[in-house]
C-alpha positions in Angstrom: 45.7 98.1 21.4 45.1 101.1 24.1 45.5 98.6 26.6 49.1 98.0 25.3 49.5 101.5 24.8 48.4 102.5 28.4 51.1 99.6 29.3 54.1 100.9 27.1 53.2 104.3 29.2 53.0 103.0 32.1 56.7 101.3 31.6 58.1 104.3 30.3 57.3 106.3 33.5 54.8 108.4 31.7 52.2 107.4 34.2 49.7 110.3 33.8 49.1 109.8 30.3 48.9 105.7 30.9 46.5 106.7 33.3 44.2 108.8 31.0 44.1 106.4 28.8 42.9 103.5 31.0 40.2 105.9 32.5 39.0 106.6 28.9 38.8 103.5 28.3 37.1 102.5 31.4 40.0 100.3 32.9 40.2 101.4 35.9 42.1 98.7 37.6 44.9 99.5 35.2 44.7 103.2 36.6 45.0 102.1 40.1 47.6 100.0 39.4 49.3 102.5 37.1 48.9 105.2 39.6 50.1 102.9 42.8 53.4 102.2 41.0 54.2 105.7 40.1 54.1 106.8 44.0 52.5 110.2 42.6 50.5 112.0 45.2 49.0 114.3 43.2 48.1 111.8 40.6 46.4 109.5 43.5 44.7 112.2 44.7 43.5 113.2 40.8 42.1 109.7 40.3 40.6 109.4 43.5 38.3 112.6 42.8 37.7 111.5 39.5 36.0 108.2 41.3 33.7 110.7 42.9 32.9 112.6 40.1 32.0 109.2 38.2 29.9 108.4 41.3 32.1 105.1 41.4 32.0 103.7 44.9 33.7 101.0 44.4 36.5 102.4 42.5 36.5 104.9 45.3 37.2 102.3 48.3 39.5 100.3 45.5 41.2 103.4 45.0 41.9 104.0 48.3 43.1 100.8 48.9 45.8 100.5 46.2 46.6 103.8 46.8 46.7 103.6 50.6 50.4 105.2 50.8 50.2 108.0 48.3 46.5 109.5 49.5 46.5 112.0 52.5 43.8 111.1 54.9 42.6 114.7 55.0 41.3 114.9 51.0 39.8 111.3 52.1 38.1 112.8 55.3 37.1 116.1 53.0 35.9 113.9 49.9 34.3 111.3 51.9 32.3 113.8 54.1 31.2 115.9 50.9 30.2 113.2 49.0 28.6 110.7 51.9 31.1 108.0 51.4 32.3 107.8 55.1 31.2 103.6 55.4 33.8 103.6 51.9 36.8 105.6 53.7 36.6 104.0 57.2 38.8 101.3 56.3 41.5 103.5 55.0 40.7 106.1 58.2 41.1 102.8 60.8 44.7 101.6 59.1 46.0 105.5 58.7 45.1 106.0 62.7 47.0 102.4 63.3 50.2 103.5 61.0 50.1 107.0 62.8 49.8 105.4 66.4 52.6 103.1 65.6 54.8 105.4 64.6 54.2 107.9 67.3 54.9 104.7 69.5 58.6 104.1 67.7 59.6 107.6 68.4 58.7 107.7 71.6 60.7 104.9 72.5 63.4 105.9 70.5 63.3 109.4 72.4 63.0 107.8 75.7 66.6 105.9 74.4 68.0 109.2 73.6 67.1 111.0 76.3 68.6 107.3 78.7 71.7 108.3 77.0 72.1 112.2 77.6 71.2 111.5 81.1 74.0 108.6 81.4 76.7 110.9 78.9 77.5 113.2 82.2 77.8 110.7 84.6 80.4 108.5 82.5 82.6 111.9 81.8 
């Protein structure tokens, strides 16, 4: 029945208390899950130390990857560096250096377009 409960929360946007619930009751998927689809920060963050407090390594790195948008990689770098989990977070380190490369890439192309057209604007008036 807590499972449902947790659910009902969960659907009702009242993720933090749906996630409560499935970490009391040691379903820690759910809370993932639950915490992925409410694109909380703050509550990603939340469940992710509370991984580390259990001593969960694997609900660490699974956190981390379901949760891959909503976790800054700084409180992974600090948590994982603390708490010797660095082989855990270099998976989520390598993808957030790819992402960030990627998008530096894009805006440097689409500067280069922008500044193509300032430089072509004076010569076409």
């Amino acid at each position: 029945f807590r499972r449902v409960a947790a659910y009902l929360y969960k659907k009702n946007s009242r993720f933090e208390q749906s996630v409560e619930l499935s970490k009391a009751d040691k379903l820690y998927k759910d809370a993932m899950e639950t915490t992925a689809d409410s694109k909380d920060q703050e509550l990603a963050e939340k469940l992710l130390r509370f991984f580390v407090e259990l001593d969960s390594k694997d609900c660490y790195a699974a956190c981390l990857y379901h949760c891959y948008e909503l976790i800054r990689p700084d409180v992974v770098m600090e948590l994982s560096w603390r708490f010797n989990l660095m082989n855990l977070a270099m998976p989520f380190m390598v993808q957030t250096m790819r992402t960030m490369t990627d998008r530096i890439a894009s805006l440097e192309e689409a500067n280069a377009e922008l500044e193509e057209k300032v430089e072509e604007a004076p010569k076409l008036a």
